[in-house]
C-alpha distance (Angstrom), angle and dihedral (degrees) to the residues before:
residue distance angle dihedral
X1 . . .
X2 3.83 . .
X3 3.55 121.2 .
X4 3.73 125.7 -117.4
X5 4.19 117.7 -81.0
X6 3.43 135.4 -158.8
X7 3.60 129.8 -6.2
X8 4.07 91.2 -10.6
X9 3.72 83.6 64.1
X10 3.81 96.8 52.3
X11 3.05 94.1 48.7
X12 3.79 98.5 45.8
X13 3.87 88.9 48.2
X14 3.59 86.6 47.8
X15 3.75 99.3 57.0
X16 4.01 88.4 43.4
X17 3.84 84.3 59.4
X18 4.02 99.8 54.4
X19 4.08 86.6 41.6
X20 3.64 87.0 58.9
X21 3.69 103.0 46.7
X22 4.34 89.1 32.6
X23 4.19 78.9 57.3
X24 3.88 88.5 55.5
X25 4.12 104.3 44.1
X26 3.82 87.7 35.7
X27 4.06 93.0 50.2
X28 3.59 92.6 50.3
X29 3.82 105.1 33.1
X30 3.65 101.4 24.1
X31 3.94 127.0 -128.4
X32 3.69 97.2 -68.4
X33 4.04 99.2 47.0
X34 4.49 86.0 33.3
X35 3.82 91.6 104.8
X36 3.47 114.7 -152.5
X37 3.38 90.2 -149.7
X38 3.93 86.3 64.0
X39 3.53 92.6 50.0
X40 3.78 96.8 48.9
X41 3.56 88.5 49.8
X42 3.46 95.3 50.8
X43 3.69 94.1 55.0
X44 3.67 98.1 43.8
X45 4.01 100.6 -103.8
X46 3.63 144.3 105.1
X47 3.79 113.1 -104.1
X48 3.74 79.6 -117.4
X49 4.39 78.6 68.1
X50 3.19 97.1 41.6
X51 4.35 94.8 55.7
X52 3.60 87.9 44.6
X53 4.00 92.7 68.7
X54 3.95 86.4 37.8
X55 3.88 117.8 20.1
X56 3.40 98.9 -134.9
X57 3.90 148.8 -0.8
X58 3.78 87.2 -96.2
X59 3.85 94.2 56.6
X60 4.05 93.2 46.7
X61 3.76 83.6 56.9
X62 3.99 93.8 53.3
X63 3.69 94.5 42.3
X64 4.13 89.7 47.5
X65 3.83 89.4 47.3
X66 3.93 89.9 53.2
X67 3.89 95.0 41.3
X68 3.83 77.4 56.1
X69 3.85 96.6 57.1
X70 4.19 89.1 40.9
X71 3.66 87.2 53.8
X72 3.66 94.0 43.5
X73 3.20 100.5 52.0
X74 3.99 92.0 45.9
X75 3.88 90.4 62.2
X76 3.92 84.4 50.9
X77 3.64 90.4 85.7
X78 3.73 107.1 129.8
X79 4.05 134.1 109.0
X80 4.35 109.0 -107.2
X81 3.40 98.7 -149.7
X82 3.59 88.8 -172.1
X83 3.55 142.5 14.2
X84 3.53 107.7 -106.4
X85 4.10 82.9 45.4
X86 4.11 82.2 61.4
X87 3.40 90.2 54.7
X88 4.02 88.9 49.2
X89 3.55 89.8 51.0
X90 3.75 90.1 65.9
X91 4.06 95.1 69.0
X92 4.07 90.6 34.1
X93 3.78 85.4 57.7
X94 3.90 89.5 48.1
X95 3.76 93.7 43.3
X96 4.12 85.6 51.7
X97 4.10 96.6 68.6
X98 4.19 118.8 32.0
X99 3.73 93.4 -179.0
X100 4.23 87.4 56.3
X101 4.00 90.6 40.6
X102 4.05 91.9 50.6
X103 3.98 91.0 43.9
X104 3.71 92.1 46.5
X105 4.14 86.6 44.4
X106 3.79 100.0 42.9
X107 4.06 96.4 41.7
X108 4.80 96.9 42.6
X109 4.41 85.0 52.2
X110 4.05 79.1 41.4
X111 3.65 92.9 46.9
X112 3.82 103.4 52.3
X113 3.90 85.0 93.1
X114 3.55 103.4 93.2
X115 3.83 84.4 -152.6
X116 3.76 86.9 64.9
X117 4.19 119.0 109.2
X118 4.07 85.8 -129.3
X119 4.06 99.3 45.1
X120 4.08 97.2 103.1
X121 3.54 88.3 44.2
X122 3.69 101.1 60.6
X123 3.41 85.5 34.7
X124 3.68 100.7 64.0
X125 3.71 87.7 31.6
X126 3.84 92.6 62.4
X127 3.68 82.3 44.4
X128 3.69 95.4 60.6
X129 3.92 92.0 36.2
X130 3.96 88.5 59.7
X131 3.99 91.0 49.1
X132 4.25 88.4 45.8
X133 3.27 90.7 53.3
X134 3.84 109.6 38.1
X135 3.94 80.7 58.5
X136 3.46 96.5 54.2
X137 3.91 84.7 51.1
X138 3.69 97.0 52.3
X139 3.81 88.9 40.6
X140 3.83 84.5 52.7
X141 3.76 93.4 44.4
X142 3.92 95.1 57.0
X143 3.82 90.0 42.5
X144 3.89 87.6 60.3
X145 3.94 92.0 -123.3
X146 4.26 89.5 111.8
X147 3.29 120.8 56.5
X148 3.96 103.2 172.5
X149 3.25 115.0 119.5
X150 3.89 97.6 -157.2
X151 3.88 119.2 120.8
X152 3.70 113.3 -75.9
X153 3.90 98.8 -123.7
X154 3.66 94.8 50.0
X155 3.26 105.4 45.3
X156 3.85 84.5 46.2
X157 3.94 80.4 59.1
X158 3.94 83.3 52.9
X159 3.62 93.1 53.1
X160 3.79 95.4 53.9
X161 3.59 97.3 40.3
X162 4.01 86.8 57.5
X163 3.72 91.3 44.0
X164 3.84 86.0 49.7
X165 3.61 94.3 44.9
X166 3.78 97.2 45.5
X167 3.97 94.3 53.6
X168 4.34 86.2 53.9
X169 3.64 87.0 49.2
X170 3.79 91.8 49.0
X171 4.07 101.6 43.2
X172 3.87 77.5 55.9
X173 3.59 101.1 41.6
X174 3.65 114.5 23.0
X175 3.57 100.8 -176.2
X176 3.96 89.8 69.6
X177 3.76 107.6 109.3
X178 3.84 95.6 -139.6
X179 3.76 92.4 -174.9
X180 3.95 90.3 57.2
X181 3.52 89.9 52.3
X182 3.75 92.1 43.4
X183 3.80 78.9 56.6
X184 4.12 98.6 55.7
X185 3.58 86.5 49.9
X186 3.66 95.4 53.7
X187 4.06 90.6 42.7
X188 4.22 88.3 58.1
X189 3.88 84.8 53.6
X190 3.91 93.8 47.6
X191 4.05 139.9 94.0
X192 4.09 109.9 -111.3
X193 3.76 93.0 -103.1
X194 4.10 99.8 32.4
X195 3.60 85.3 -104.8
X196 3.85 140.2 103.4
X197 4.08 101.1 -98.0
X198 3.41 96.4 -161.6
């Protein structure tokens, strides 16, 4: 497949370049204290440059939030070998990227406002998270590797609220192995041997 020419290109490679430096001022400062005017600065244009590859603030915000998921999901590379490792995967993938933790972090506390340019987003991405993972539960239920016998959509509430929890407790404390922790949790919710017993 050949790569993009000409002005396409530029301006491809150009976008890329405010998406990385609107991931860094909006990770640490949040949407509301991310000042364009930083961000335009940073990348060598005018605001006035910077809304003409996005529209507005609001729409740099979306398309850094998305860029987020793409490049989430890209460092999710690994083979689950079972379900509960899926599950696992979720925090090593978290723990693999700070900048994409913190952004995540700083902008779902931000986003609790539903006044905020990013509240439907988190909301229908908690949404989705809570379906992801109460199938991974069931799926590790009926594979014998869960043993809890507490309702599927809370403890799938638990789950993220750990997750959550664990990636604060890390941007503040890098030395906690989230993973490991990840892993205690997972050993309180499993039979003796890993297996079904019955």
């Amino acid at each position: 497949m050949s790569q993009p020419r000409g002005p396409y290109a530029k301006t491809a490679g150009r976008r890329q370049q405010i998406l990385d430096i609107a991931m860094e001022v909006f990770g640490r400062q949040g949407f509301r204290g991310g000042s364009l005017r930083e961000i335009a600065e940073r990348a060598g244009l005018t605001q006035a440059g910077v809304l003409h590859h996005f529209g507005s603030k609001e729409q740099l915000l979306i398309a850094v939030l998305r860029r987020r998921d793409e490049d989430r999901a890209a460092l999710d590379t690994g083979e689950a070998s079972t379900h509960t490792d899926r599950l696992r995967a979720q925090v090593s993938v978290s723990a693999g990227d700070r900048g994409l933790t913190q952004l995540f972090t700083t902008l779902a506390a931000e986003a609790t406002d539903p006044d905020h340019p990013a509240h439907q987003y988190f909301a229908d991405r908690y949404r989705h998270a809570r379906i992801f993972i109460a199938e991974r539960i069931e799926s590790a239920r009926a594979a014998g590797e869960l043993t809890s016998d507490i309702d599927t959509e809370a403890l799938a509430h638990l789950l993220i609220a750990v997750m959550d929890g664990l990636q604060t407790q890390w941007l503040l404390d890098p030395d906690l192995d989230m993973v490991a922790t990840f892993d205690a949790l997972l050993k309180l919710l499993s039979p003796p041997d890993g297996r079904d017993t019955d």
